[in-house]
Structure formats: structure tokens, C-alpha cells
MARVEX-335610 format. One record per residue (C-alpha): residue in one letter; z, x, y; residue number from 1; chain. Coordinates in nm, 2 decimals, decimal comma. Layout:
{rec "a" {Z X Y} NUM "A"}
...
END
This chain:
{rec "x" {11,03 10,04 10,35} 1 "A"}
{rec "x" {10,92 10,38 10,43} 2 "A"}
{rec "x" {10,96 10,61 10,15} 3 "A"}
{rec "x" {10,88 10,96 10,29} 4 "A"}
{rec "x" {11,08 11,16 10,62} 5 "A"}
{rec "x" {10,83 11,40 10,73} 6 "A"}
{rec "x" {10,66 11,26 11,10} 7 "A"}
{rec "x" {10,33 11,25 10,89} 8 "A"}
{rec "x" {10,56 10,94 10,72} 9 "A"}
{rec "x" {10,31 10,69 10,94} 10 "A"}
{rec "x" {10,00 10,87 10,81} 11 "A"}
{rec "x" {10,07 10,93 10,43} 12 "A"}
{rec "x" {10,20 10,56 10,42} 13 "A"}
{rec "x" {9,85 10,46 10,55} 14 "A"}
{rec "x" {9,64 10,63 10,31} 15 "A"}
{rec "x" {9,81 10,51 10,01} 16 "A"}
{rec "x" {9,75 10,22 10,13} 17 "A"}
{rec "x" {9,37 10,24 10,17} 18 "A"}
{rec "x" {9,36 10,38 9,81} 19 "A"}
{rec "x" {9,56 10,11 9,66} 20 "A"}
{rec "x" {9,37 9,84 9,85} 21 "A"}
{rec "x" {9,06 10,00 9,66} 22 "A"}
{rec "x" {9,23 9,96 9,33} 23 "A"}
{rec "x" {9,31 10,31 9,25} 24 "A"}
{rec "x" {9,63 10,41 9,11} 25 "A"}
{rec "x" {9,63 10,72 9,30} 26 "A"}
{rec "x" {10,01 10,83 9,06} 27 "A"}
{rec "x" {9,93 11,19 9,09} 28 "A"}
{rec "x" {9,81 11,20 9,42} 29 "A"}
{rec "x" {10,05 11,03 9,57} 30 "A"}
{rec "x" {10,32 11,22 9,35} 31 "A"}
{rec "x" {10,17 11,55 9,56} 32 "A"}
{rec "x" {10,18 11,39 9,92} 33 "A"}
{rec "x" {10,55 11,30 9,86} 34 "A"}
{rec "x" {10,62 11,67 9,81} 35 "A"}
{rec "x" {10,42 11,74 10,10} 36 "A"}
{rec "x" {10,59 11,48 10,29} 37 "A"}
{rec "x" {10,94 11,67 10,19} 38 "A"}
{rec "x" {10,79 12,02 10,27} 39 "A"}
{rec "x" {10,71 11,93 10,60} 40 "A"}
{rec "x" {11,02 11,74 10,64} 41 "A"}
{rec "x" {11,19 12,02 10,55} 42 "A"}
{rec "x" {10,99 12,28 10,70} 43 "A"}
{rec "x" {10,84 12,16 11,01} 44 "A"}
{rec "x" {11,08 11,88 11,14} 45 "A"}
{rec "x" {10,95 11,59 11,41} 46 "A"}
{rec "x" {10,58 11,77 11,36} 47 "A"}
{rec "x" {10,33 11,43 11,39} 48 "A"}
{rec "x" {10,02 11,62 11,37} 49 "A"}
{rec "x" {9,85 11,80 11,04} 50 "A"}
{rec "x" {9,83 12,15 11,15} 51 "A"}
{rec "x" {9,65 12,47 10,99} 52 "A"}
{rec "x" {10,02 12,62 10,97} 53 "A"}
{rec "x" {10,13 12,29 10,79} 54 "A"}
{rec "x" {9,84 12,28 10,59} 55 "A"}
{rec "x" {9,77 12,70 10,43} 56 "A"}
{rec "x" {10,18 12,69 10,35} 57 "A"}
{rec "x" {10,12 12,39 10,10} 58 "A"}
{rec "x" {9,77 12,60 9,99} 59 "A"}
{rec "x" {10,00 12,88 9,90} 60 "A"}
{rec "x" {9,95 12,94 9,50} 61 "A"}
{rec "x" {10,28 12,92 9,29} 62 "A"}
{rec "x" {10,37 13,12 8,99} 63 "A"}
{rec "x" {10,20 13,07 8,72} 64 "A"}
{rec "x" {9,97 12,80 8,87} 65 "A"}
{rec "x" {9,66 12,74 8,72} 66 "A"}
{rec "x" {9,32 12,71 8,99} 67 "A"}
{rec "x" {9,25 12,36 8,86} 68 "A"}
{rec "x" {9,59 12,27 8,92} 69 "A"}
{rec "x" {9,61 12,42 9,25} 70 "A"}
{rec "x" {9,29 12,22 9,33} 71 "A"}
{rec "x" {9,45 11,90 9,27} 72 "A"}
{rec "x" {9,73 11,98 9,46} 73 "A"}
{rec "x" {9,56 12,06 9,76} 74 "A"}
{rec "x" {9,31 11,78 9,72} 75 "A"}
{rec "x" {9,50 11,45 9,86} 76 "A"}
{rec "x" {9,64 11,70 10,12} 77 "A"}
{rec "x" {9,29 11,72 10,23} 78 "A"}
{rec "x" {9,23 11,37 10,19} 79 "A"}
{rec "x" {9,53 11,28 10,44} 80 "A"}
{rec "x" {9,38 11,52 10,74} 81 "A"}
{rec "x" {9,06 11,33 10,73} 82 "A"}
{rec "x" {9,22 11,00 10,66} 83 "A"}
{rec "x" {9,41 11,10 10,98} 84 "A"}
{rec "x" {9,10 11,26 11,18} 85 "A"}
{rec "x" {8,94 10,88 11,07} 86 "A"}
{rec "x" {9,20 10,73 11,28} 87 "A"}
{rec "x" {9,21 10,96 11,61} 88 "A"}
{rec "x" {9,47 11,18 11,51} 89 "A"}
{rec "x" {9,50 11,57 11,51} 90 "A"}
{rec "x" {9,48 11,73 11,16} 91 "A"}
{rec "x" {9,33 12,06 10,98} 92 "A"}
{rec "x" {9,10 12,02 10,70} 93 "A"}
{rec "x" {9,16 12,27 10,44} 94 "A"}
{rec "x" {8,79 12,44 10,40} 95 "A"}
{rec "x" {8,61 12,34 10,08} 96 "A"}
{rec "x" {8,59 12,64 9,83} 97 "A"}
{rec "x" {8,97 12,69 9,86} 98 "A"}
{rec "x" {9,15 12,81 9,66} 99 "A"}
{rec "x" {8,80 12,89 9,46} 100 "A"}
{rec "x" {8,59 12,73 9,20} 101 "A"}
{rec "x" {8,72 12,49 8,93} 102 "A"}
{rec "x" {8,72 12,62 8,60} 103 "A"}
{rec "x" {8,57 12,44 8,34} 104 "A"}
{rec "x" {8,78 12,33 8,06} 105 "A"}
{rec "x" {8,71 12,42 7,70} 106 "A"}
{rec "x" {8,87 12,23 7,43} 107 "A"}
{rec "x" {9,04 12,41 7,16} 108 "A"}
{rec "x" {8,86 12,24 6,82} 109 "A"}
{rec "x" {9,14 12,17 6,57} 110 "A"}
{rec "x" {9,07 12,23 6,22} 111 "A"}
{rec "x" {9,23 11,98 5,99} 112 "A"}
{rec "x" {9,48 12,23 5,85} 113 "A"}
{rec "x" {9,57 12,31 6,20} 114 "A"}
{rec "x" {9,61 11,91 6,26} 115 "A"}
{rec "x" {9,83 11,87 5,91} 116 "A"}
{rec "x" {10,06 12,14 6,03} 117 "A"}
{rec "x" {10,13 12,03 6,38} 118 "A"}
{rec "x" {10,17 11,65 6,27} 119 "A"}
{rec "x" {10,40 11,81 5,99} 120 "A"}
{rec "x" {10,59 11,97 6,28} 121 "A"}
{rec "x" {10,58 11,63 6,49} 122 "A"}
{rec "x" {10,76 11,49 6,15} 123 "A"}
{rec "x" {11,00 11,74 6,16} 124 "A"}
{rec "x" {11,09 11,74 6,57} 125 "A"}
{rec "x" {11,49 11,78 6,62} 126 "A"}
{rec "x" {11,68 11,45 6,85} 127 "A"}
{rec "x" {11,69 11,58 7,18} 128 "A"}
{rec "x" {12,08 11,60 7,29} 129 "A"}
{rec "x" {12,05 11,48 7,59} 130 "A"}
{rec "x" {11,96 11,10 7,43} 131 "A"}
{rec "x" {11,70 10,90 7,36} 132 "A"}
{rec "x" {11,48 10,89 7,02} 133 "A"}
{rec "x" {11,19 11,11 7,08} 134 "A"}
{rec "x" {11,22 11,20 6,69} 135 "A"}
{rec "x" {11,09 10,81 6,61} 136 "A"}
{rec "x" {10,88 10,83 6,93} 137 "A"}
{rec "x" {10,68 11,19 6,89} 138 "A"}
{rec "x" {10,50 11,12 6,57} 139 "A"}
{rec "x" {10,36 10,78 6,66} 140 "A"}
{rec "x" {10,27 10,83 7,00} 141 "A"}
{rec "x" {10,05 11,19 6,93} 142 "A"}
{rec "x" {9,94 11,01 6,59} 143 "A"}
{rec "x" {9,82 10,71 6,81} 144 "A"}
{rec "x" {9,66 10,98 7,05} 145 "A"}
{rec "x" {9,44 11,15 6,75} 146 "A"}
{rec "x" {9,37 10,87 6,55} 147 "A"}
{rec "x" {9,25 10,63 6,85} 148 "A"}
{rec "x" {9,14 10,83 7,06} 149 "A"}
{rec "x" {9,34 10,79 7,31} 150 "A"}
{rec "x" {9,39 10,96 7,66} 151 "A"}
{rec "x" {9,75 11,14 7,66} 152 "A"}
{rec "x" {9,85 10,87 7,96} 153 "A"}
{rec "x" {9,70 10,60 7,82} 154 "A"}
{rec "x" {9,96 10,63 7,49} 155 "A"}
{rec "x" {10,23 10,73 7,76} 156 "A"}
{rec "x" {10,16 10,39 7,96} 157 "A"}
{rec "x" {10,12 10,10 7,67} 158 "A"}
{rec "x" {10,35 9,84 7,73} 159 "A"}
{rec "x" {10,49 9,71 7,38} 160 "A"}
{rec "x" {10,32 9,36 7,43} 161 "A"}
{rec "x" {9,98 9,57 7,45} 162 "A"}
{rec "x" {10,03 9,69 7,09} 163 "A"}
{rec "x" {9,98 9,34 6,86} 164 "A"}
{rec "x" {10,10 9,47 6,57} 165 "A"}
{rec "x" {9,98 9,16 6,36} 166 "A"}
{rec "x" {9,62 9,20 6,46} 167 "A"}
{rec "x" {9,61 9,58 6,48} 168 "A"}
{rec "x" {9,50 9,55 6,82} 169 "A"}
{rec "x" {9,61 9,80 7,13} 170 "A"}
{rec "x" {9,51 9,68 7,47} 171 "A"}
{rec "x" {9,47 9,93 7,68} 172 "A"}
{rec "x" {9,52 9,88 8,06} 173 "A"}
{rec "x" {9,33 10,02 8,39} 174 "A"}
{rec "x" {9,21 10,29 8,18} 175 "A"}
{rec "x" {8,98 10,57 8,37} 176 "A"}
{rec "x" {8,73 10,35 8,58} 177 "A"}
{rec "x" {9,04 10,09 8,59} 178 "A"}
{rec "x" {8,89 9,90 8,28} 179 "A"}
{rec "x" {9,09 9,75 8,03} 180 "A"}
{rec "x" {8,95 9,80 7,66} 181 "A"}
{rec "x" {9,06 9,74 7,31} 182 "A"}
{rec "x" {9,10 9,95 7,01} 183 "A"}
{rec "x" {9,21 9,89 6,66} 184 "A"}
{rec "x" {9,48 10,05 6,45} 185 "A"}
{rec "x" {9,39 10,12 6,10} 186 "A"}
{rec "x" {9,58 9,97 5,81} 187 "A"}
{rec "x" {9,79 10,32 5,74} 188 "A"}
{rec "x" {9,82 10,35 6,10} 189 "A"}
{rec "x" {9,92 9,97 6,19} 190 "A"}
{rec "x" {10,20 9,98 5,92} 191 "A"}
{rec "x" {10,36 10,32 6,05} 192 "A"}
{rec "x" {10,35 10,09 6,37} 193 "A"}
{rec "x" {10,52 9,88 6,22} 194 "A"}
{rec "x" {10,83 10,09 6,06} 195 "A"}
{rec "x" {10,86 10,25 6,42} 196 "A"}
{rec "x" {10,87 9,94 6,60} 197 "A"}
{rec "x" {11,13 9,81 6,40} 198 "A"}
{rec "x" {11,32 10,16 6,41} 199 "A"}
{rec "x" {11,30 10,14 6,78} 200 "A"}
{rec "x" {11,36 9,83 6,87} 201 "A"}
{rec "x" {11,77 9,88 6,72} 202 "A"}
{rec "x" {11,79 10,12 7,00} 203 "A"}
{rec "x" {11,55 9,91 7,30} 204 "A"}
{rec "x" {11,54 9,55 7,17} 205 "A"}
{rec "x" {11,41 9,41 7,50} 206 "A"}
{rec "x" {11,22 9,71 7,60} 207 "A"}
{rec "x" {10,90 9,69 7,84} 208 "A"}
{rec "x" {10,70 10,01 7,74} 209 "A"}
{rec "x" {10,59 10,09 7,36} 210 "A"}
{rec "x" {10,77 10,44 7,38} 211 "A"}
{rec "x" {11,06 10,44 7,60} 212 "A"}
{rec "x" {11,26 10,71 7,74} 213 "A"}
{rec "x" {11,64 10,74 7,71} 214 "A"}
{rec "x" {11,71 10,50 8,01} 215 "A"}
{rec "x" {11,46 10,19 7,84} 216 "A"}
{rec "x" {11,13 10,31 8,11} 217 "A"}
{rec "x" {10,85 10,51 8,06} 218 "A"}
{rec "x" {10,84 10,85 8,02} 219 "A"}
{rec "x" {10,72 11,13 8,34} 220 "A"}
{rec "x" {10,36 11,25 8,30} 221 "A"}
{rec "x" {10,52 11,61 8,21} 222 "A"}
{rec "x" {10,68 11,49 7,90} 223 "A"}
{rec "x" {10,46 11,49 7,60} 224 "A"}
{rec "x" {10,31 11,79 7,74} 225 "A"}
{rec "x" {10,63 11,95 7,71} 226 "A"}
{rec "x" {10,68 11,80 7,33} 227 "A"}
{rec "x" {10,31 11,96 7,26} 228 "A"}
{rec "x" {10,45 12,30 7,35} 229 "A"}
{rec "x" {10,75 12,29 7,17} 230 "A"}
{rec "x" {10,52 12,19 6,86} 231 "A"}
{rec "x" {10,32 12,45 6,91} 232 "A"}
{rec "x" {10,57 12,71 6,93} 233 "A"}
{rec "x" {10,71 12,57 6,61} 234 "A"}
{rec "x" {10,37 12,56 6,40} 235 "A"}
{rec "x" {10,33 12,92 6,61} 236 "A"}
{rec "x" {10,01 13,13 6,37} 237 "A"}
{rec "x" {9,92 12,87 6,19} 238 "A"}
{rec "x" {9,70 12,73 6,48} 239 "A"}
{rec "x" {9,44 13,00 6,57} 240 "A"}
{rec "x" {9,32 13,12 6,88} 241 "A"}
{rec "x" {8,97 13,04 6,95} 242 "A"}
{rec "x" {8,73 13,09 7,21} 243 "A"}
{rec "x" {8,83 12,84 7,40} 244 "A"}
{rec "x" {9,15 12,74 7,62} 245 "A"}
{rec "x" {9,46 12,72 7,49} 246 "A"}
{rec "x" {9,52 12,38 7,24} 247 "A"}
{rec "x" {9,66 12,11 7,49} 248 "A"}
{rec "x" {9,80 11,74 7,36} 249 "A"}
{rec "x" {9,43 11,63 7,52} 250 "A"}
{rec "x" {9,25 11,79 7,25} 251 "A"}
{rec "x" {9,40 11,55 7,00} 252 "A"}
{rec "x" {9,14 11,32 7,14} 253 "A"}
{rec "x" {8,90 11,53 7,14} 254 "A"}
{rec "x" {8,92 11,60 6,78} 255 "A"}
{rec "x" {8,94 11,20 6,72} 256 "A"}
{rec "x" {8,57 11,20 6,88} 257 "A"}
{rec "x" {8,42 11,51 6,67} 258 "A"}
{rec "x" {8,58 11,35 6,39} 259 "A"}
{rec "x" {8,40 11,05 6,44} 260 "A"}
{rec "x" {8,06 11,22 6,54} 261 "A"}
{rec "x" {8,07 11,43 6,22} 262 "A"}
{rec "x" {8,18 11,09 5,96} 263 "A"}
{rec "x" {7,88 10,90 6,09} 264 "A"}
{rec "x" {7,63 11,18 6,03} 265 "A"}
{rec "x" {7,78 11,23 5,69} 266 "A"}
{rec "x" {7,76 10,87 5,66} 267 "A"}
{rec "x" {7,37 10,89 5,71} 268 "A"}
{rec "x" {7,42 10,70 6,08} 269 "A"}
{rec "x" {7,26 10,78 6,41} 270 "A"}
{rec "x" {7,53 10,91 6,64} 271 "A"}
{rec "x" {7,23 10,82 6,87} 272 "A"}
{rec "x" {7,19 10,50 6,83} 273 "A"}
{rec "x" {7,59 10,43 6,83} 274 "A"}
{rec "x" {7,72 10,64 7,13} 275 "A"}
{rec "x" {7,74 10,29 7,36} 276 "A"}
{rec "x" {7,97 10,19 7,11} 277 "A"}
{rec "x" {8,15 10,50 7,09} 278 "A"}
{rec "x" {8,13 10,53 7,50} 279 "A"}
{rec "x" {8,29 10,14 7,51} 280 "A"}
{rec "x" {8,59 10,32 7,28} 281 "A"}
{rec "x" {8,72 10,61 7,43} 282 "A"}
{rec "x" {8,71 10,42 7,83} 283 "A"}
{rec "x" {8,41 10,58 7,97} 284 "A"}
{rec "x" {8,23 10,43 8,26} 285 "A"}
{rec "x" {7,92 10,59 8,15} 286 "A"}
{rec "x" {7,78 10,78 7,85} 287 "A"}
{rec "x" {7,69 11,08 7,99} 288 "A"}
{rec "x" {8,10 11,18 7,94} 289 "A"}
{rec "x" {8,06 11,10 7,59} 290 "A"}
{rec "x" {7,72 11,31 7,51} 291 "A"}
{rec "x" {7,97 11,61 7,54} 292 "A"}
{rec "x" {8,12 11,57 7,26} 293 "A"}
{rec "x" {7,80 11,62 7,03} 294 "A"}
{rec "x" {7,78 11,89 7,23} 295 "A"}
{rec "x" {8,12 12,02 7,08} 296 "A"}
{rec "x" {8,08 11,91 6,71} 297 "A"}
{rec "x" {7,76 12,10 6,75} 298 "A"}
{rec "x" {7,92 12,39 6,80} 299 "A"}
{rec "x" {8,18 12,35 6,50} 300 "A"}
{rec "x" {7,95 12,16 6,29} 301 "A"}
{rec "x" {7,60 12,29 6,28} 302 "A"}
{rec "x" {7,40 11,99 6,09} 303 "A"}
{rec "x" {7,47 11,84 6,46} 304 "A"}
{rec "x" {7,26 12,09 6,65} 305 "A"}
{rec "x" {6,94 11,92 6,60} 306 "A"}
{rec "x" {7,18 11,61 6,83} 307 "A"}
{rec "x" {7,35 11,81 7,09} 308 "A"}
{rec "x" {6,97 12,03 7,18} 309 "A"}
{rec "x" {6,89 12,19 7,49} 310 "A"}
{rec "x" {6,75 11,89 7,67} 311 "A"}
{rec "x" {7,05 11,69 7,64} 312 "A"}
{rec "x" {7,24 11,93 7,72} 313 "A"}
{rec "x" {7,10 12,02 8,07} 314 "A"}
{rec "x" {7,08 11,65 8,15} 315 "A"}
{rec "x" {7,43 11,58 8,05} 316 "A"}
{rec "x" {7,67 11,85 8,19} 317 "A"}
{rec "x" {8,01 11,92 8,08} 318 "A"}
{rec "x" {8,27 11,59 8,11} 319 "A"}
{rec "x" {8,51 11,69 8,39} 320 "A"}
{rec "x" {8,84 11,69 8,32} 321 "A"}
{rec "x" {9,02 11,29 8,29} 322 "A"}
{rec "x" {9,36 11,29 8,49} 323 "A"}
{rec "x" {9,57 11,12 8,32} 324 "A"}
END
């Protein structure tokens, strides 16, 4: 059945298509097109062909819109207009270096006062009034996030047979690279699992996903990023401004890797000779993503510097952004 109305409908249908026949999840992409499909629907009616007009009104920056985000807005858009010039039909390319250069992420480092107060606030969060249990849910799922390691859509996303809570195992599925992996509560962690689970369960007892929303289903992409800025409004001073962006719920798992990085060199061990094994945890395809990060504990911790030198860092650039 044909889920979008604009006359592109034909078009947009077919390149999801070719992206999910390559195994890509394609979820934000695709959540873009269908707001393109309902802008052109909406504002060019019966138009079959991508046209400049079509194409610069979508371009358009919103309020508040941040470059990077603007980029991947406009970036399946220009995937569809050479999808469709692949298969003999009209369409404008929006011109590479629009709307401007990406900007390069800095993670905010958090200290471990600043992590104590915001999982204090997380303890603390409010019932929502308009239902579900996002005070049981909050303080596993960002706990779970910081203490594995994991990828904000990745705790989002576990289905509740993923998480054996008898092992201590958390499967994690199509991760970045669409590889599946492994990780391993610890004992502390695995028995807070445990009290939640049962908590939850009185509310979802045949639930699909580990953390459900109101309605039993997984929660939207926007969610916890909207729980992280409520708890950092409430924990407001006590998390300083540094140098670098503004603290997002992603830097939770960046401070899980420093965290590691720093406990093996206190432990006397070579971060060196580990960093496959620490590459094979966090879901990265290569280790050149994971040489970042003693690129980062460098900077907060200095006995790392001799690690993270010049060398390694001009043959290992800055890890790009992970969608999640």
C-alpha cells in the first residue's frame, strides 16, 4: 500500500526500497521524505517531477535549526533526485555545500559530580500526566546508556527478550554497521534490572520492547532527548559549561568510554593493546571511531597524552557523528 500522496509517491516508494533491499534501516531518512512527500502534497499538488522550486522550499532553514540538522534533512532529499535522475526522470539536485559545512561535534566531558547529580535528578523525575511510567523507565534506560556504553537508540530500541536478565547479557541488534553485539550488565547494574523489570512488568506484562511507552511500543527518537533536557534544566548550575557543545544524552556514552580508557591506565593496562576489544563493545565497524576517545580523555586526563599524540591524531580524525 502506498503510504505517501505527493506525485513523487512512485519515486520515494522506490528508493526506500533500494535502501532496504541493501539492509539499511534508513528510520530517519525515510521519516524526512515522508514530510517531504506531505510538503509537496501539500504545496505543489499532481507535480511528478523534482523541481529546483520543490527542492530550495524544503532547503529553507527553520527556527532554531541547527546546520547538522539541516544537513540531514536535506540529505535523502538529495538522495531521491538522483535516485530519480538514475531512472530517466526529471529532478534537481540540491548543490553540494548547501546549506554550508558540517560542524564538528564536541562532547561535553562530564565530571563525576556532574554525573551523580543528573542521575540524582533522573531518581527524582516527576510521572508524566499524560500516562505511562517514565519515572521507573528514565533511570534505567540513561543508567544502561552510561554504564554500557550504549548508543542513545540502541537503549531506546532493546526488545525485553534482548536483556537476559539471568546471565547479565544485553543483545544488541543491527547496531551501527547493522551488527549485532553483546554487552554485560554488572552485578549492581543487573539487579536494578531486575527491580525495574519486575516494577514494569505490573503495568506491561506481555510487553515487546524493554522500555515501553504509555501505549505498550517503543518510544519516538525525540523522547529521551526531551527527558535529558528536562534533567538538565532541573540539575541547571550544577553541570558547567565547558568548551565544548552543549551536554547531550550521547555524551553519557561518551563518558562510559573515557571512563574506561582512564580505569585501564590506572590499572597499569595498555589502552593500546585493548582498543579491538573496546572497538568490538561500543559497535564500531572499525577502530579508527574508537581512537577518538583517547583523544578526549587526553584532553581531561593528561597522563593519557603520551596515547592520544600527534600522529594518531592526524591519522585518525574526529568520529562523525552516530545517528541513532
Amino acid at each position: 500500500m502506498n503510504r505517501f500522496a505527493s506525485g513523487l509517491a512512485p519515486h520515494i516508494q522506490g528508493l526506500l526500497e533500494v535502501k532496504h533491499a541493501l539492509g539499511l534501516p534508513y528510520e530517519e531518512s525515510g521519516r524526512h521524505l515522508r514530510k517531504f512527500d506531505a510538503m509537496c502534497a501539500r504545496d505543489f499538488p499532481r507535480q511528478g517531477t523534482l523541481t529546483r522550486e520543490m527542492a530550495m522550499a524544503w532547503v529553507v532553514g527553520r527556527p532554531g535549526e541547527h546546520v547538522n540538522g539541516q544537513i540531514r534533512r536535506i540529505t535523502p532529499i538529495r538522495q531521491l533526485a538522483k535516485h530519480m535522475a538514475s531512472m530517466g526522470a526529471a529532478a534537481y539536485v540540491i548543490p553540494a555545500g548547501i546549506p554550508g559545512p558540517h560542524v564538528h561535534y564536541r562532547p561535553h566531558i562530564f565530571s563525576h559530580q556532574e554525573l551523580r547529580a543528573l542521575f540524582d535528578a533522573a531518581d527524582a523525575i516527576n510521572a508524566s500526566p499524560f500516562g505511562g511510567q517514565r519515572q521507573l523507565i528514565i533511570p534505567v534506560m540513561f543508567r544502561m546508556i552510561y554504564c554500557l556504553g550504549l548508543r542513545p537508540g540502541e537503549a531506546r530500541k532493546l526488545h525485553r527478550n534482548d536483556v537476559d536478565l539471568a546471565r547479565g547479557s544485553v543483545l544488541i541488534r543491527e547496531s551501527k554497521g547493522h551488527k549485532d553485539r553483546m554487552v554485560f550488565l554488572s552485578p549492581d547494574l543487573q539487579e536494578y534490572c531486575r527491580h525495574y523489570e519486575a516494577a514494569i512488568s505490573t503495568f506491561h506484562p506481555g510487553r515487546i520492547p524493554f522500555f515501553p511507552n504509555h501505549h505498550g511500543v517503543f518510544y519516538s527518537k525525540g523522547t529521551p532527548d526531551y527527558w535529558f533536557r528536562e534533567l538538565l534544566t532541573t540539575v541547571g548550575p550544577l553541570i558547567t559549561a565547558g568548551p565544548g557543545s552543549p551536554p547531550r544524552i550521547y555524551d553519557l556514552r561518551h563518558a562510559h568510554v573515557i571512563e574506561v580508557i582512564n580505569r585501564w591506565v590506572r590499572a597499569g593496562r595498555s589502552p593500546e593493546a585493548l582498543v579491538a576489544y573496546l572497538s568490538l563493545h561500543l559497535g564500531h565497524s572499525n577502530t579508527e571511531d574508537t581512537w577518538y576517545y583517547f583523544h578526549l580523555a587526553a584532553d581531561f586526563h593528561p597522563e593519557l597524552r603520551g596515547i592520544a599524540n600527534t600522529t594518531i591524531e592526524t591519522l585518525f580524525p574526529e568520529a562523525h557523528h552516530e545517528i541513532r
